[in-house]
N, C-alpha and C positions, 0 to 999 in steps of 0.2 A: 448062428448062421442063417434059419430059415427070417427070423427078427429083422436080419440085414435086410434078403434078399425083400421079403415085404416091404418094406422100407424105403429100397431103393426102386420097385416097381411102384408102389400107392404114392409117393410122395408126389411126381411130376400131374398125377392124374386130380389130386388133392387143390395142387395149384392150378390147376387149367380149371378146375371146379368153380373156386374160389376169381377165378382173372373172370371168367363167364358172366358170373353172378354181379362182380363189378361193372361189367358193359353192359350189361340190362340196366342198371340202374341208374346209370349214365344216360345212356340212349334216352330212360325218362325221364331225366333231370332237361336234355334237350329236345323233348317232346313238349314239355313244359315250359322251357323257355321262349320255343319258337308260338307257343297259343297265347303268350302271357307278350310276343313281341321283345323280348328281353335280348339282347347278348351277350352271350357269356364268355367273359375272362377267365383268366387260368386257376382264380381264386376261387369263381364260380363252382369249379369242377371240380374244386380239391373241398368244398363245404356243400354237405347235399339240401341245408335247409336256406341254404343263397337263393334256390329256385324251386322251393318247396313251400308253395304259398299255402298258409291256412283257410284262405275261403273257397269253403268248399262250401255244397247244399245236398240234403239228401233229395237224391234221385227221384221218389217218389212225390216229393211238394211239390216239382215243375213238368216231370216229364210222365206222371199218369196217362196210359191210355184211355182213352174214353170206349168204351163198346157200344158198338152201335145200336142201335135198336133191332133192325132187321141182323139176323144171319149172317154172319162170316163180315163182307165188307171188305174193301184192302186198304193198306195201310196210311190213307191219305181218309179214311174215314175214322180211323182208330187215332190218330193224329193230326186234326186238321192244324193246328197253328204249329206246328214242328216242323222245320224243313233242315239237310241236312247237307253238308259237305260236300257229301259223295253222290249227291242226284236221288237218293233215295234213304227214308229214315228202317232202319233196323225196328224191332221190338226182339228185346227180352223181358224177362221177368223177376222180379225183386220180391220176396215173401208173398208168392202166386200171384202179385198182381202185377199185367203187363207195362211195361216202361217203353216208353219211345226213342229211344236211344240203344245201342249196342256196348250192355254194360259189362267189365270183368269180372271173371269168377269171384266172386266173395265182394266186389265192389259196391256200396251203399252210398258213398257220399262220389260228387264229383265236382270237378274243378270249375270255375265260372268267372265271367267278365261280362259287365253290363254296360249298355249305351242306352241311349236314349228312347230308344225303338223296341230294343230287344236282348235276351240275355243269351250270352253263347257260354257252350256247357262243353267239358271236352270230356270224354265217356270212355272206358276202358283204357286199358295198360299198351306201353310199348310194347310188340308190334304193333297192336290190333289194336285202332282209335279213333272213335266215330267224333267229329264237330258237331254239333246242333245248334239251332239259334231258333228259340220262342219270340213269338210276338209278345210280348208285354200286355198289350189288349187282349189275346187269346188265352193268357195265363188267368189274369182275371177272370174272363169268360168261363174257363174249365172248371179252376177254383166252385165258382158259384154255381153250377151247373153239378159238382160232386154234391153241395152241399145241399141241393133238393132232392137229392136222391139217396 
């Protein structure tokens, strides 16, 4: 009897769990479709590696902060070739060192498409998802600027 009554309460709560879990997932599959320019079909949305591309980059090869020399500095110093979506780039931090990008919890690699100019990186999970775009020339620049120091 108390088995039923369990049962009959955890079960609906189990599925709303579970129905949650699949709208997250979703929502990124069409986070990813709308950065990658893709639309997606109904087949799309029933296969999650349709719009689950593999190239990703770890975070750390392009979007290193640089520190400044002088003290503190704002974030157009610690990022000079990053510019970002939203009018302004984020920094978090990837194995204590700062990234110019606003990255999610446990996230290391992320998503990228390059042009000719510049490569844009799409940074953190649905909800929360910073665009960036590197100069290509600025990349190099940082690149060899880490590597004398």
């Amino acid at each position: 009897m108390l088995q039923t009554l369990l049962y009959r309460i955890m079960f609906p709560f189990i599925i709303a769990l579970l129905l949650i879990i699949l709208a997250i997932l979703e929502m990124q599959k069409v986070t990813l479709a709308k950065f990658y320019d893709k639309q997606l079909s109904l087949s799309d949305y029933l296969n999650w590696f349709a719009t689950h591309p593999s190239n990703t980059i770890d975070a750390l090869e392009v979007l290193k902060a640089q520190q400044p020399t002088h003290h503190g500095g704002n974030t157009q110093d610690w990022c000079p070739a990053v510019h970002s979506n939203n009018g302004f780039v984020s920094i978090s931090y990837l194995d204590d060192q700062p990234v110019c990008c606003d990255l999610g919890k446990g996230q290391r690699y992320v998503y990228y498409k390059e042009s000719e100019q510049n490569i844009t990186l799409l940074c953190g999970r649905w909800p929360k998802t910073e665009i960036v775009s590197v100069d290509k020339t600025g990349i190099r620049a940082a690149q060899s600027y880490r590597n004398t120091y």
